[in-house]
C-alpha positions in Angstrom: -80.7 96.3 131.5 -80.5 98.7 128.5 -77.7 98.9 126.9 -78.3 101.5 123.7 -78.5 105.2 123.4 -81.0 107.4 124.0 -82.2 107.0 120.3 -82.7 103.6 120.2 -84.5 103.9 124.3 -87.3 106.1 122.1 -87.5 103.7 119.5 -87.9 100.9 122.5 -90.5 102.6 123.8 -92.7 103.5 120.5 -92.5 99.4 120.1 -93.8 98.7 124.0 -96.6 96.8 125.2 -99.4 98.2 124.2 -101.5 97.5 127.2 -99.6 99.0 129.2 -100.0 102.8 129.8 -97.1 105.5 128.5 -96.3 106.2 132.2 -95.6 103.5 132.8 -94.2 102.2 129.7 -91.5 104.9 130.2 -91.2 104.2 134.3 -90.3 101.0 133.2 -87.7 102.0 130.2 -86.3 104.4 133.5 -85.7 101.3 135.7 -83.6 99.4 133.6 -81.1 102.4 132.4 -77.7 102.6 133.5 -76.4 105.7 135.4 -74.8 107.4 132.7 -78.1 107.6 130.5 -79.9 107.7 134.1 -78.1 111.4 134.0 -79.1 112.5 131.0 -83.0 111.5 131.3 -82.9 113.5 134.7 -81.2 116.4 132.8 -84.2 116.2 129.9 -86.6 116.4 132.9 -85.1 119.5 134.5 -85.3 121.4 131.3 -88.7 120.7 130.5 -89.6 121.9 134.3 -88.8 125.3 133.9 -91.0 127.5 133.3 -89.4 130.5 132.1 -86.3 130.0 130.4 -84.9 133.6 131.3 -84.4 132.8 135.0 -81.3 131.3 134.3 -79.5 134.5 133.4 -82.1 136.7 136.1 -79.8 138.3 138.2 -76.4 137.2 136.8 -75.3 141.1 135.9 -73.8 143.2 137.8 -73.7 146.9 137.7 -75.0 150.3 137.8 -78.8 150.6 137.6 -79.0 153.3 134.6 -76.9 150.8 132.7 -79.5 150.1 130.3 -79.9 153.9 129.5 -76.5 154.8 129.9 -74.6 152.3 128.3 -72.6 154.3 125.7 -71.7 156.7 128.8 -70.4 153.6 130.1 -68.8 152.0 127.2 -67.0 154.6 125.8 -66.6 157.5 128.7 
C-alpha cells in the first residue's frame, strides 16, 4: 500500500514499468492508496470533468431581473 503524498504518488508513477500502459500504470497507483489520498484523487477527477467552470456559481443569485442594469438604483436608492 502507498504510504506518501500525492507528490511522491507522481514521482512513483513517472518511475513505473514501462511496459505497462499509463492507464494502467495509474489504475494500479489507484488500487493501492489509502482512503484519505483515495479522496483527493476523486476530487482531482471531478474538477477536470467539468466542462465549464461557470456552472458552479449558474444560478446561485438571487434577485430582481433588471439587476444588472439597475444596480446603482438598487445599491444606493
Amino acid at each position: 500500500m502507498f504510504k506518501g503524498n500525492l507528490f511522491e504518488l507522481s514521482l512513483c508513477w513517472m518511475e513505473g514499468d514501462s511496459e505497462m500502459s499509463e492507464r494502467e500504470q495509474i489504475i494500479e497507483k489507484i488500487k493501492s492508496l489509502p482512503d484519505d489520498l483515495l479522496k483527493k484523487v476523486a476530487d482531482f477527477i471531478k474538477s477536470l470533468e467539468k466542462t465549464d467552470p461557470l456552472e458552479e456559481v449558474i444560478g446561485i443569485c438571487e434577485g430582481p431581473p433588471d439587476l444588472a442594469e439597475r444596480h446603482d438604483k438598487y445599491v444606493y436608492g
